[in-house]
N, C-alpha and C positions, 0 to 999 in steps of 0.2 A: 317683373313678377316671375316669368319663367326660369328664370335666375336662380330664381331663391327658391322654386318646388325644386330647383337641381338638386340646391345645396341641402333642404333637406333630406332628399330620396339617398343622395352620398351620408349624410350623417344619420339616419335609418340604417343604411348600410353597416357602418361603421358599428354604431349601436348593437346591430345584432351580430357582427362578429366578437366585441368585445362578450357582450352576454353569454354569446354560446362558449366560449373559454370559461368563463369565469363559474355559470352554473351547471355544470351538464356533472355535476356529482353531489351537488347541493339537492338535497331530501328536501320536501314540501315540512315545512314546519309549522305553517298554521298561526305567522306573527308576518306583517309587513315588510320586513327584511329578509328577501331570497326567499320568497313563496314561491316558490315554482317545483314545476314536478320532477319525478326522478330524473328526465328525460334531458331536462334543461328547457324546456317549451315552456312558451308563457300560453295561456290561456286566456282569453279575455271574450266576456258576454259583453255584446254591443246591442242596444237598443235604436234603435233610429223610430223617427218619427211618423216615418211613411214615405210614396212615393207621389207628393202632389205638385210634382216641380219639375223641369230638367234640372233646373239645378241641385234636388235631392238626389233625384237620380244619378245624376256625376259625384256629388258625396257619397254615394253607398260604393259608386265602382272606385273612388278612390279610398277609400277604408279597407275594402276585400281584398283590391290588389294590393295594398303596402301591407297588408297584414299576411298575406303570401310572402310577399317576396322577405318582407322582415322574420318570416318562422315563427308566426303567431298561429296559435291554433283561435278561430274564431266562431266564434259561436250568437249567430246573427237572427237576431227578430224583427219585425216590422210593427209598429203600434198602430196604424192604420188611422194617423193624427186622433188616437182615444188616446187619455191619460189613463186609463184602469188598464189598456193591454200593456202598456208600459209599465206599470207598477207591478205585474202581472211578472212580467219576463225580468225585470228586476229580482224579483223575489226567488222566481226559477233560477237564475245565474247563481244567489247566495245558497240555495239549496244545494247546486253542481257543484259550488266549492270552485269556482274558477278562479284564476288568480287577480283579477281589476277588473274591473266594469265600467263600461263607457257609455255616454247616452247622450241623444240631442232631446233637452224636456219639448213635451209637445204644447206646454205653459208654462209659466214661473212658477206657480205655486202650490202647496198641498207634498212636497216631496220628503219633509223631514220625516217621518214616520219611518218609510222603506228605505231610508238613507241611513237611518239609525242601524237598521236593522244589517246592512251593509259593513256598519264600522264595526256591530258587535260581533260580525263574522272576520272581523282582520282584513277585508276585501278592498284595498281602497280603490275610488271612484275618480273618474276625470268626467266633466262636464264639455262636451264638443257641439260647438256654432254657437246655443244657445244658453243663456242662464238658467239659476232658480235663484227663487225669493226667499230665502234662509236668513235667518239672523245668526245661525250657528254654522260658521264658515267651514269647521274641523269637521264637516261629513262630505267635503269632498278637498281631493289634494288641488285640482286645480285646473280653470275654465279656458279650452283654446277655442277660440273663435273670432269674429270680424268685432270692432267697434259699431254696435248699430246705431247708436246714438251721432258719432261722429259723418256714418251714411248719411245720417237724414240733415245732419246741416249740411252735408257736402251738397245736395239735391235742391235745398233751400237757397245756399249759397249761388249756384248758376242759376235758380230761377230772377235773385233780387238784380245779377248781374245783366240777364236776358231784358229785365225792364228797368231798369236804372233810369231809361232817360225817357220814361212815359208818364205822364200824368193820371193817366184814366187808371181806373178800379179794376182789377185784376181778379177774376171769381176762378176760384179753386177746386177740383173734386177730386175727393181722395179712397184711393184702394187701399184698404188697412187689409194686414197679413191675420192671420187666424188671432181672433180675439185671446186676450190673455197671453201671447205668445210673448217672449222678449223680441222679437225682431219688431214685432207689431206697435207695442211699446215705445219702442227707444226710436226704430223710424218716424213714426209720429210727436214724438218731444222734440228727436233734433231739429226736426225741417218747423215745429212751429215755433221753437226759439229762435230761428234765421230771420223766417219772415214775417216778425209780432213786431221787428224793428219800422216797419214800414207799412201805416195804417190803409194803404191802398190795396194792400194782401188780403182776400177774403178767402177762405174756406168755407163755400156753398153747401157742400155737402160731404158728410164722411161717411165712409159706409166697410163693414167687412167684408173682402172678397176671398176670405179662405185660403190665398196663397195660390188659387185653382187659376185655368184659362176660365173654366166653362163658368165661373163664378163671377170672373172678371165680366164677361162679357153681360151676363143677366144681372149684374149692378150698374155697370156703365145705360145699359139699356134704360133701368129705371132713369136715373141720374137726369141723362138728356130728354126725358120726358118730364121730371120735374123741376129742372134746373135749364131749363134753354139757352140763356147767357156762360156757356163755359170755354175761358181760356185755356185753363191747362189742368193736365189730369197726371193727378204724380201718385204711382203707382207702387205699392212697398216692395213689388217681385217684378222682373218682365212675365214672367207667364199671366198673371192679372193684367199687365199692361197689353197684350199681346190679344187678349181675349175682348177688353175694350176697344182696341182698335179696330175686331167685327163690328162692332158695338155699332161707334162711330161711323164707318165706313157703310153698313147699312141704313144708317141714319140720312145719308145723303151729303156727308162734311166729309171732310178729308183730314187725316191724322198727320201731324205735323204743322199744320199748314194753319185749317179752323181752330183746333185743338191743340194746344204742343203738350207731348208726354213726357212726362219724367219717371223713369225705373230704376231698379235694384237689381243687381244683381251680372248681369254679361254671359249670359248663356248663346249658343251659337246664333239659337231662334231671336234673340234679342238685339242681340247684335245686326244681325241682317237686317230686322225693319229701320234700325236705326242708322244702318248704310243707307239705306232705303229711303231714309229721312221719314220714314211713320213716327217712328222714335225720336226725338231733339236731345236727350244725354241720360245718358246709364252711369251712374256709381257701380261698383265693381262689388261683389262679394265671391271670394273665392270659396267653390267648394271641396278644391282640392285639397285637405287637410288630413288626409290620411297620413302621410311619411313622417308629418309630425305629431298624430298619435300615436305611431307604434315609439317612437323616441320616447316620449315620455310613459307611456305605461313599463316599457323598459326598464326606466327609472325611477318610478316611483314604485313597482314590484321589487325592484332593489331595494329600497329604501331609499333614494336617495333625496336630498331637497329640490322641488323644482319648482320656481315662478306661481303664484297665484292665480296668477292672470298672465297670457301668452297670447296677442293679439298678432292673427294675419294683416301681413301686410296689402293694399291693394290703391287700384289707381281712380280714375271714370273715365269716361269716354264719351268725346263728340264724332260727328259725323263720319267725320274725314281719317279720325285715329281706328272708330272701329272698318272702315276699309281697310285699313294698315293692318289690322293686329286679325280679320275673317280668315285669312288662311291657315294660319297656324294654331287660331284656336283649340282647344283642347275640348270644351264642352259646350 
């Protein structure tokens, strides 16, 4: 994986030396091809979602940085996971006239209106981590982010393999990510299309924990009060997982061990309980996607054609690999 943040941080690189040659005389003209200012700078408003994560937080520092070092001027909001601050800073960015706009939605839905409003300004848009629910694909150029769908059977997949050779009923409780969200969504399709194979799989409980620690933990608390029978707890982020583990661990069981976890995500904090063994296996979502949005708004502020869909690549991890991979960590 670190491989390939190289490769793009060098092709970022590359990106912006070829750009600053080719626009730095090019006049803003107010059409998709070569909008950029007198200067040769790209401009681009970024919305992000908020900060209820380590891992968003490692997504904002890799956005600001690539969009430094690539000669992006950036112009950064926080939606404070509301969707009207986001439609809010959306609308402000079409106002500024800025040259692309990028944003992680804080839902899928409800975004056509202010996207329209985007296309009728020439401004076009890249969708980063997360989707919308559009049937009119031509109001944004195009979605980089994780397969979440593919997360959640990955998480499914080690749970059916963890019990393969047990008989007994297996009861489930699950952290779902901000309701309406696409992570929230597509985690929960993939992982109950894994495990609908095998009728000893039960989902006791589901409940939203917001994506938060402090959320995780004040549902998992409900949970083990209304559900006492629980095997495993497969969590859509580590920070929910991380906050159930209070949960647990005040409960008087021991995580791993009474309970096995399952998360999202590989953030430092995640990774360590899962050295730790509090954690039993983390799917991987990288947040480092910054080198490969300044790439592309690059070229799609050119005009140029790029990918619809542009899916990071990433791994999971048991025990023993996240020892291996703690020190060099990045987030």
């Amino acid at each position: 994986m670190f491989r390939k943040v190289s490769a793009f941080v060098l092709a970022g690189v590359i990106a912006t030396a070829m750009t600053g040659c080719g626009s730095t005389s090019t006049p803003a003209t107010g059409t998709d091809s070569g909008k950029v200012a007198d200067d040769g700078k790209i401009t681009m408003g970024f919305s992000q979602v908020g900060a209820e994560s380590g891992w968003r937080t490692a997504n904002t520092k890799s956005v600001q940085e690539s969009a430094k070092a690539a000669g992006v001027e950036l112009k950064f909001s926080d939606a404070q996971q509301k969707q009207e601050n986001q439609i809010k800073a959306i609308r402000s960015f079409v106002q500024q006239k800025v040259d692309v706009i990028a944003f992680s939605p804080v839902v899928e839905s409800g975004w056509d209106t202010v996207l329209k409003e985007a296309q009728n300004a020439k401004i076009p848009v890249i969708l980063t981590d997360r989707a919308v629910d559009s049937a009119d694909k031509t109001l944004y150029k195009t979605f980089l982010g994780s397969d979440f769908v593919e997360e959640g059977k990955k998480a499914g997949q080690w749970l059916v393999e963890e019990y393969k050779d047990s008989k007994d009923p297996v009861n489930i409780v699950e952290l779902q990510g901000t309701t309406g969200s696409a992570p929230a969504n597509d985690r929960k399709a993939g992982f109950a299309e894994v495990i609908a194979a095998d009728p000893k799989f039960k989902i006791a409980a589901s409940q939203t924990g917001d994506f938060t620690r402090a959320k995780g933990k004040e549902v998992m608390e409900a949970f083990l009060k209304s559900t006492p029978d629980i095997d495993v707890l497969y969590a859509h982020n580590d920070d929910m997982g991380l906050g159930a583990i209070e949960a647990i661990e005040g409960a008087g069981k021991v995580p791993g061990k009474d309970i096995k976890i399952i998360t999202i995500d590989a953030v430092k904090d995640g990774m360590q309980a899962l050295a730790d063994g509090k954690i039993s296996y983390i799917v991987e979502c990288s947040p480092l996607l910054g080198p490969q949005l300044m790439d592309l708004a690059k070229k799609v502020v050119a005009g140029e054609q790029v990918p619809a869909r542009v899916v990071t690549e990433e791994t999971t991890f048991t025990q023993e690999q996240a020892k291996e991979a703690l020190p060099t960590r990045q987030y």
